[in-house]
C-alpha positions as CSV (number, residue, x, y, z in Angstrom):
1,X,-40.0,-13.1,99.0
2,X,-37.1,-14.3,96.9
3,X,-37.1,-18.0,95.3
4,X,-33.3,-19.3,96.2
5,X,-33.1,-22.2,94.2
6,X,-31.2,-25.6,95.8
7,X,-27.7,-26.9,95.6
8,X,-27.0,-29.5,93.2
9,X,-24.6,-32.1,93.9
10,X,-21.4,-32.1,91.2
11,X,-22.1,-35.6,90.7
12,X,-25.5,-35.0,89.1
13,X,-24.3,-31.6,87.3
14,X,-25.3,-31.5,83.8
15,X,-23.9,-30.2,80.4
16,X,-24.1,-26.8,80.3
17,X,-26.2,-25.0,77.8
18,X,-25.3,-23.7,74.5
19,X,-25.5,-20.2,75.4
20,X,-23.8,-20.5,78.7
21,X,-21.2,-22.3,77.0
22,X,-21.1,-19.6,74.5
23,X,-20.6,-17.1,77.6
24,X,-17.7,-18.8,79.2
25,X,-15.9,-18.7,76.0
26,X,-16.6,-14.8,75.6
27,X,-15.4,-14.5,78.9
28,X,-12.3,-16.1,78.5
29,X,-11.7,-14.4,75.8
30,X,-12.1,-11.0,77.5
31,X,-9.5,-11.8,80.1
32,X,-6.9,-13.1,77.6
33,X,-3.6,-11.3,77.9
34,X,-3.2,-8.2,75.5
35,X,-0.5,-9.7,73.3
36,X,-2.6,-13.2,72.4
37,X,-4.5,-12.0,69.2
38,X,-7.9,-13.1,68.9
39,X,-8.7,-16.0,66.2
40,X,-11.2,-15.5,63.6
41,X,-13.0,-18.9,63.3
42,X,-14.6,-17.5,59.9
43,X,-11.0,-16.4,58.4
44,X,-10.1,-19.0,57.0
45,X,-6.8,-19.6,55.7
46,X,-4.4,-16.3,54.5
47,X,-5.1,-15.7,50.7
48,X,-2.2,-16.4,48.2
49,X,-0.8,-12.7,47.2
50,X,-2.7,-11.8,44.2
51,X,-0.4,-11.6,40.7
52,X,-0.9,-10.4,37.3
53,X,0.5,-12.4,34.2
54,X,2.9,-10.6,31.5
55,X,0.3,-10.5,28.6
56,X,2.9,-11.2,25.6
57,X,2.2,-8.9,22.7
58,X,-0.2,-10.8,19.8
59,X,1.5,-12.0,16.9
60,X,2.2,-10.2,13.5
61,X,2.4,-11.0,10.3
62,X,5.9,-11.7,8.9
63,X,6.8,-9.4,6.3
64,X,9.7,-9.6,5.5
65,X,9.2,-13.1,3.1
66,X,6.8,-10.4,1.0
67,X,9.6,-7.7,1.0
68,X,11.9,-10.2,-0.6
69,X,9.6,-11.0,-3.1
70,X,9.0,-7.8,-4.2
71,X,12.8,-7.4,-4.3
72,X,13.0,-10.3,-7.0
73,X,10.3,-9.1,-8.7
74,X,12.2,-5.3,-9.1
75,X,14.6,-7.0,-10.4
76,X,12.4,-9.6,-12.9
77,X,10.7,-6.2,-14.4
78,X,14.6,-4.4,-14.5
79,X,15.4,-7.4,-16.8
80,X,12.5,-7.4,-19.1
81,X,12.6,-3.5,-19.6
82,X,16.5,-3.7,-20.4
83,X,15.4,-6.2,-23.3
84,X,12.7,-4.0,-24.3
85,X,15.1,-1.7,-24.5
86,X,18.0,-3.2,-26.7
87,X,15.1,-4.4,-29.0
88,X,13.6,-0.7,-29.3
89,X,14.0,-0.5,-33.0
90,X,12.6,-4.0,-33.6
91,X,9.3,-3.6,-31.3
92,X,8.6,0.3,-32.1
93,X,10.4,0.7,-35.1
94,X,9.2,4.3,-36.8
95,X,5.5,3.9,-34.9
96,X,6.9,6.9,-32.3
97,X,9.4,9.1,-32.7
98,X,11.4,8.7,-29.2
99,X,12.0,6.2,-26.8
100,X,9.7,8.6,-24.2
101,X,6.9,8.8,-26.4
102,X,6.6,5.2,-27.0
103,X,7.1,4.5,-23.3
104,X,4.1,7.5,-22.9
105,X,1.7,6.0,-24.8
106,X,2.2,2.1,-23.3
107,X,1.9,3.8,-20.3
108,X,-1.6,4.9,-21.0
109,X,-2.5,2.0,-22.4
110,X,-1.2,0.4,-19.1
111,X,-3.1,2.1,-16.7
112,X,-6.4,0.5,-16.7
113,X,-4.6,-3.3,-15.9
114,X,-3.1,-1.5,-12.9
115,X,-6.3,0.1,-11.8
116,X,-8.1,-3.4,-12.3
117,X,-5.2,-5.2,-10.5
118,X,-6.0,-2.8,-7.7
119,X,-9.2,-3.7,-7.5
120,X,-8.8,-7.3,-7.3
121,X,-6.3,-7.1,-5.1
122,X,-8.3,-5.3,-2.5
123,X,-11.2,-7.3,-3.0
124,X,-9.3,-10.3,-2.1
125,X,-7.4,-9.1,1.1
126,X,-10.6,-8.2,2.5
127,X,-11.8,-11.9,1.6
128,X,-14.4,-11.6,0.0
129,X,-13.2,-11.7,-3.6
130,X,-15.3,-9.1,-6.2
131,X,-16.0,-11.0,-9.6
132,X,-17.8,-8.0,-10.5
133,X,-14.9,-5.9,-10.9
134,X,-14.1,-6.8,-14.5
135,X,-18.0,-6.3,-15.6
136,X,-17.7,-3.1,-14.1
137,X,-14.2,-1.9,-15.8
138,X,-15.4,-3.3,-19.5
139,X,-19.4,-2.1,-19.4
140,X,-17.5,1.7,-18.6
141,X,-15.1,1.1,-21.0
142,X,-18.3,-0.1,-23.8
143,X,-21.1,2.0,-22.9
144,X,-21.7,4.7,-24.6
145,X,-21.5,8.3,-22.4
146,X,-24.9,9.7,-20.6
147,X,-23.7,13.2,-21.1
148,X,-21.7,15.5,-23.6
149,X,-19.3,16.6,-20.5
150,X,-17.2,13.5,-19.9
151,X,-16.5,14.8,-15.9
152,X,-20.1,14.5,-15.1
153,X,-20.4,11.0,-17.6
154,X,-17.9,10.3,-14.8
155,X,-19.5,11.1,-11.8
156,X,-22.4,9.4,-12.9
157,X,-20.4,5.8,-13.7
158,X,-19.1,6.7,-10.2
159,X,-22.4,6.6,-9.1
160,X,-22.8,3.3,-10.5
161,X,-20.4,2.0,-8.9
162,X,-21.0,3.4,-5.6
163,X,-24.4,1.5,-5.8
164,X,-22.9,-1.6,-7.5
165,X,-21.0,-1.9,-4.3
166,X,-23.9,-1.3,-1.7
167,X,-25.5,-4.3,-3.4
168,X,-22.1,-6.7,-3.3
169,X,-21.9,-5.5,0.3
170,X,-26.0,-6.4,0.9
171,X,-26.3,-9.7,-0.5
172,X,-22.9,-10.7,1.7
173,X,-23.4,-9.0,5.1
174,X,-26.9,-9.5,5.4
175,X,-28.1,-12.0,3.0
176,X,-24.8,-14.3,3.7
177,X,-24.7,-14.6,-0.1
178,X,-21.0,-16.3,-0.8
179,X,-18.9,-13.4,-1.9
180,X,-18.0,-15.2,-5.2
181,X,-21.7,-16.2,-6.8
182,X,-22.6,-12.3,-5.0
183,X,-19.5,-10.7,-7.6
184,X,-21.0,-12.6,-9.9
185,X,-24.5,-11.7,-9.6
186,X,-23.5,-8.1,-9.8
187,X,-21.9,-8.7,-12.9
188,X,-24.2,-10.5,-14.9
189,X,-26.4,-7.4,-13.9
190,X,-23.8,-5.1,-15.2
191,X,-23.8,-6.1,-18.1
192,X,-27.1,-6.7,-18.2
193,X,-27.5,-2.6,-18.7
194,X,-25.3,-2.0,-21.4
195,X,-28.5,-2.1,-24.0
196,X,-30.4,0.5,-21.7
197,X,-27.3,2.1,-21.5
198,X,-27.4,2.0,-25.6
199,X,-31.4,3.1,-25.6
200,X,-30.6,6.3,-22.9
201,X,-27.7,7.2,-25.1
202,X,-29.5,7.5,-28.2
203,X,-32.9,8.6,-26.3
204,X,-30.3,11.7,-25.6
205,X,-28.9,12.2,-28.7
206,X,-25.8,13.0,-27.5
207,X,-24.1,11.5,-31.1
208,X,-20.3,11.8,-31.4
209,X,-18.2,13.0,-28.2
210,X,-14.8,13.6,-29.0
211,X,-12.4,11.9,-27.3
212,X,-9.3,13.5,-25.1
213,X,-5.9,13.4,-26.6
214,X,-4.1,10.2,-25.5
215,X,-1.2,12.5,-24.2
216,X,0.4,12.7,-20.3
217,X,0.7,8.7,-19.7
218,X,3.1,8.1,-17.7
219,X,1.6,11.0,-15.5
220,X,-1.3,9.0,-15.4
221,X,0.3,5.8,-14.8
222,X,2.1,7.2,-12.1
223,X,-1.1,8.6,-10.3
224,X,-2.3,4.9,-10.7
225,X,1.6,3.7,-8.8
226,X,1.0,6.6,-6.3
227,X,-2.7,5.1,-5.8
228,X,-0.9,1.7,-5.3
229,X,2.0,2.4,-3.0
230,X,-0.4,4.1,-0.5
231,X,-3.0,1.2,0.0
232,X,0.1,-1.0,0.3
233,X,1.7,0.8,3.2
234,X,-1.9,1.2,4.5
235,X,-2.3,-2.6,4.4
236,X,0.9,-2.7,6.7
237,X,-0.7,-1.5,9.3
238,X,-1.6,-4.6,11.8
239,X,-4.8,-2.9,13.4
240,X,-6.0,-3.0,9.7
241,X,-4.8,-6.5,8.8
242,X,-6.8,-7.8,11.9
243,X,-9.8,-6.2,10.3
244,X,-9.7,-7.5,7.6
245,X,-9.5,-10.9,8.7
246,X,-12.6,-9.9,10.5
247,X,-14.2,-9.0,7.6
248,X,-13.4,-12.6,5.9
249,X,-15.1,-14.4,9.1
250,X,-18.1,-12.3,8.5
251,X,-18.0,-12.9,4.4
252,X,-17.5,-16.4,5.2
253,X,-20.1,-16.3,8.0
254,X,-18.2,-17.5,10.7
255,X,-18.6,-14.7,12.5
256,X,-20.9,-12.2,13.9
257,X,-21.7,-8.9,11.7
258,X,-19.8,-6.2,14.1
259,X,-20.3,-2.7,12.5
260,X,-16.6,-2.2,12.1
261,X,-16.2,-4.9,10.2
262,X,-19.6,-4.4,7.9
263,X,-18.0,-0.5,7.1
264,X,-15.0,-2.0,6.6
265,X,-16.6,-4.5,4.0
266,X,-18.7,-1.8,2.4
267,X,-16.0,0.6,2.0
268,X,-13.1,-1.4,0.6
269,X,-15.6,-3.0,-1.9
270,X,-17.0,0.5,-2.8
271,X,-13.6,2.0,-3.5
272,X,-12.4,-2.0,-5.7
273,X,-15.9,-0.7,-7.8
274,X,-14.6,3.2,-8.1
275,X,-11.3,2.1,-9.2
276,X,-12.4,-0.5,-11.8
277,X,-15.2,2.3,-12.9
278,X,-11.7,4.1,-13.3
279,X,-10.0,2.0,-15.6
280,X,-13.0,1.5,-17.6
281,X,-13.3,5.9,-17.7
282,X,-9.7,6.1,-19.0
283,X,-10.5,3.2,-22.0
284,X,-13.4,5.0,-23.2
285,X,-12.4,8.6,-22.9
286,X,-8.4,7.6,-24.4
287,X,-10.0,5.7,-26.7
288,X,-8.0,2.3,-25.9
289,X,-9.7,0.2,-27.8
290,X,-9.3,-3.3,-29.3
291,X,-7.3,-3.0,-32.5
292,X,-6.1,-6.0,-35.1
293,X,-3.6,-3.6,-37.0
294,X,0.2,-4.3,-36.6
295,X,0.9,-1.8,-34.0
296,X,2.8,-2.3,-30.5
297,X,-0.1,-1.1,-28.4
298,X,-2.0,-4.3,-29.7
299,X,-1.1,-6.3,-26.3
300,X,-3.0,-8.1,-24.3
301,X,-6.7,-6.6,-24.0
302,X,-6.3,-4.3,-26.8
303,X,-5.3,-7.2,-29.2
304,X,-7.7,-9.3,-31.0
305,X,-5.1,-11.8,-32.9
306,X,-3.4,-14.5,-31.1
307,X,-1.1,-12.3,-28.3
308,X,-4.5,-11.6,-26.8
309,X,-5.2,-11.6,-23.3
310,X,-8.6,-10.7,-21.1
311,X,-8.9,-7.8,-18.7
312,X,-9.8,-10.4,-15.7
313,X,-6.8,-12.9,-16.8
314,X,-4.2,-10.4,-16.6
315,X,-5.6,-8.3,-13.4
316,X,-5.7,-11.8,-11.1
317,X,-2.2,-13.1,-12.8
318,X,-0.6,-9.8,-11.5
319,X,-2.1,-10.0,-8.0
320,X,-1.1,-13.0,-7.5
321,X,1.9,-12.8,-8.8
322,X,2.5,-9.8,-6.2
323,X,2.1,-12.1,-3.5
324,X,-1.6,-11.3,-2.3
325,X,-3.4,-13.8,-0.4
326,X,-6.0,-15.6,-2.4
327,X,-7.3,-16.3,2.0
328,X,-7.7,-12.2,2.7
329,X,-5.7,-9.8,4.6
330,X,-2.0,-9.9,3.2
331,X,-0.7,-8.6,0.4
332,X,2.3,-6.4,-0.9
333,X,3.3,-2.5,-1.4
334,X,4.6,-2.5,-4.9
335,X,4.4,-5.9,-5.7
336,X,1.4,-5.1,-8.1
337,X,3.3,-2.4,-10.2
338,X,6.7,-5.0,-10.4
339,X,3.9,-7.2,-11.8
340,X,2.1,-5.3,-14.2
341,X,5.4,-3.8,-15.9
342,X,7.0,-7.2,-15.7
343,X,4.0,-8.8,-17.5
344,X,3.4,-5.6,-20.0
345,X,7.3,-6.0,-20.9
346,X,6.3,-10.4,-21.9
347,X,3.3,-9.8,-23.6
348,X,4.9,-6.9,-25.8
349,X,8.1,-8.9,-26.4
350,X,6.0,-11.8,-27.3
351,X,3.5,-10.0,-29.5
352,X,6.7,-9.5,-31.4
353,X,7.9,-12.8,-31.4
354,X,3.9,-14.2,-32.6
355,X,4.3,-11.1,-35.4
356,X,8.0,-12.4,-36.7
357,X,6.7,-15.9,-36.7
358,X,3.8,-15.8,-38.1
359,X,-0.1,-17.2,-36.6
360,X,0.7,-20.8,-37.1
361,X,4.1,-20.5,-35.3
362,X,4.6,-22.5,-31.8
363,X,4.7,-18.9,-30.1
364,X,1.2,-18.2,-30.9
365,X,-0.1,-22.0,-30.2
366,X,1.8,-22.1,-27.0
367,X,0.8,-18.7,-25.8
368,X,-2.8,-19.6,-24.5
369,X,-1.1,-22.2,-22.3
370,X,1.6,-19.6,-21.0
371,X,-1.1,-17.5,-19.6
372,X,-2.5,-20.7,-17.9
373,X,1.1,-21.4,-16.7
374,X,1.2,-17.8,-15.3
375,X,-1.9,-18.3,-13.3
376,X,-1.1,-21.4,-11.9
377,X,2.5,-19.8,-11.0
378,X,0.9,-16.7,-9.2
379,X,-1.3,-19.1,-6.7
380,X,1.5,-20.9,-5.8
381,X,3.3,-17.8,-5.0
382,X,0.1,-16.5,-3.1
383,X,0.4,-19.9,-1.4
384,X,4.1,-19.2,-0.5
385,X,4.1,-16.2,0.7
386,X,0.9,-16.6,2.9
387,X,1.9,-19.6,4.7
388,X,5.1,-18.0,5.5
389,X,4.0,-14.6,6.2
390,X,2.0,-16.4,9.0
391,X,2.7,-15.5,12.8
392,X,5.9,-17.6,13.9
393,X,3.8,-20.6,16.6
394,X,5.2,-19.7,20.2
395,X,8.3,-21.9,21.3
396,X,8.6,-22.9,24.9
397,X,11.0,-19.8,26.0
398,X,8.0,-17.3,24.8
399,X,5.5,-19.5,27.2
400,X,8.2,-19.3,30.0
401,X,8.7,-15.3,29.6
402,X,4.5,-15.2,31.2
403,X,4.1,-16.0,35.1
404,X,0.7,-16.8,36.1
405,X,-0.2,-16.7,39.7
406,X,-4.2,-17.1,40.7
407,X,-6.2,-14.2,40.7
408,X,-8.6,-15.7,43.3
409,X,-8.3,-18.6,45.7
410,X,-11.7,-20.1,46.2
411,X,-11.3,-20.9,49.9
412,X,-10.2,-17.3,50.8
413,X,-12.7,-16.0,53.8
414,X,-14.7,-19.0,54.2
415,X,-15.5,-20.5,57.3
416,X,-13.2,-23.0,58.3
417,X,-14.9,-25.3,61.3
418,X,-11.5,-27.5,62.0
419,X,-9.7,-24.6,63.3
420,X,-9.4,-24.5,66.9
421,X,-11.8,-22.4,68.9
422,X,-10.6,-19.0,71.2
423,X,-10.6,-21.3,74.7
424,X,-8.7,-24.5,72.6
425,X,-6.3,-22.0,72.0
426,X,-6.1,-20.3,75.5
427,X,-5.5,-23.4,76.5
């Protein structure tokens, strides 16, 4: 028997359900014509047409302020070697037979200021400034040898130094020791074995090792040039400039310790040890020593009457005057050599003026304040050229060059309930 339910008045009809409504609408939307596309009631508005933003290249270092620098300081050393020159008679007299030899021989003697310039100088464009580099350079140039061969006395002062630097690099990576009171630290300690260094060598009893003949010196000073020249165009470089400005944030602690910059760290303060081990090797094995008899080669660290000037004076006052940033990571190519010949050419010119004068002359009272001068003239050099060997600041044309267009609209795909239904539509 089948249940045929009454007829209801249209009067009384009520709303239809939910899902009956829901099948009308699917019904008129299977009988809508073929060219009516369907609306997508979850779509949501188009999405904007995704873009990608010109990424400007990151800004370099200006160079070219450093490169003129060194260009006036070529020409500062050109100047004081031509007076050298016209007063060869008066500064060498009969001390050497040629011009050459003399110039040999000052070259020698020159050498270890370059080779401790180096090593300042690379301290400080990693940032972290070495203080121990001038213990290092004098306690190899003082101590006695640790063996009859003078190679392996050198490979065991490189040694030294190697493990000199580990420590610098220890107490500032991963003790966040400051990098000055960590140089000087190592320094104290330095020096601090120069007695066992006495009690080993006369445990040993090596006794008297004859020294090598102080021959070959501008050879040797140009090996020191060559040494120079290379780091310089080596510090060009911007990948390595960027690291070492990461290697200041870390010495300064204002940074993470990544492992490229803690290698980086370790080996440039490894190699600013090596090469002031080096300068102290060629004093002891040349025999450069400090001297008080009336002889040109008593200049600067080698003199003990008034021209006299310290290792560590003259190695900062030719950095800076080179241009290197006393703030890390710039620095010059041969701005170092200019430097050094420039300030080897004073002090010997000098030396003869304090000689002709006499001790209680105005040149010898007034020289301790000309080093001073010559400090306080190299940092503000180092101050020059680092504020204007900074990145030009981006003008409004540079900001114009990049488009930016959004990578992702937020409202893309979402359901959008004010758009109108399939049947509103049909309608």
């Amino acid at each position: 028997m089948t249940y045929v339910p009454p007829d209801r008045p249209e009067s009384s009809a009520e709303p239809l359900e939910q899902t009956q409504h829901l099948e009308v609408a699917s019904a008129a939307l299977a009988y809508q014509p073929e060219e009516a596309a369907p609306v997508d009631p979850f779509a949501g508005p188009p999405a904007p047409p995704v873009g990608y933003a010109e990424q400007a290249a990151p800004p370099r270092d200006r160079v070219i302020f450093q490169f003129v620098w060194e260009g006036i300081l070529l020409l500062l050393a050109l100047n004081a070697l031509f007076l050298v020159y016209r007063r060869e008679d008066e500064l060498f007299g009969d001390e050497f037979g040629t011009l050459w030899s003399a110039l040999d021989a000052h070259a020698l003697y020159l050498t270890p200021i370059l080779l401790g310039a180096l090593a300042i100088g690379l301290s400080l464009r990693l940032g972290a400034v070495n203080l121990a580099v001038p213990s290092v350079a004098l306690v190899a140039a003082w101590a006695p040898p640790v063996d009859a061969n003078l190679w392996l006395h050198l490979a065991y002062l490189a040694a030294a130094a190697v493990v000199a630097g580990l420590l610098y690099a220890l107490l500032v990576a991963a003790f966040r020791v400051p990098p000055w009171f960590a140089g000087l630290a190592i320094g104290v300690a330095v020096f601090a074995s120069l007695p066992l260094l006495d009690r080993l060598a006369a445990w040993r009893e090596l006794g008297e090792i004859a020294a090598w003949e102080q021959d070959n010196g501008l050879y040797i000073f140009g090996g020191a040039v060559v040494l120079a020249v290379a780091g310089g165009l080596l510090g060009l470089l911007p990948g390595l400039r960027d690291a070492f400005s990461n290697v200041k944030s870390v010495a300064d602690g204002d940074a993470e310790r990544s492992v490229p910059a803690v290698f980086l760290l370790i080996g440039g303060t490894v190699l600013s040890m090596l090469l002031a081990a080096g300068a102290g090797f060629l004093m002891a094995v040349y025999e450069l020593r400090l001297t008080t008899e009336s002889t040109s080669l008593a200049f600067g660290p080698y003199s003990i009457g008034p021209g006299s000037a310290d290792l560590q004076l003259l190695a900062f006052g030719a950095v800076l005057l080179a241009g290197t940033s006393l703030w890390g990571r710039r620095g010059g190519v041969l701005g170092t050599v200019f430097a050094v010949v420039g300030l080897w050419a004073g002090l010997v010119l000098w030396g003869q003026a304090i000689e002709n004068a006499g001790e209680g002359s105005w040149q010898a009272d007034y020289f301790p304040a000309m080093l001073a001068g010559l400090l306080l003239v190299g940092i503000f050099v180092s101050f020059g050229l680092d504020r204007l060997g900074r990145p030009k600041d981006p003008t409004d044309d540079d900001l114009d060059d990049t488009t930016e267009t959004p990578v992702f609209d937020p409202n893309a795909g979402l359901f959008e309930p004010t758009l109108p239904d399939a049947t509103t539509a049909e309608r």
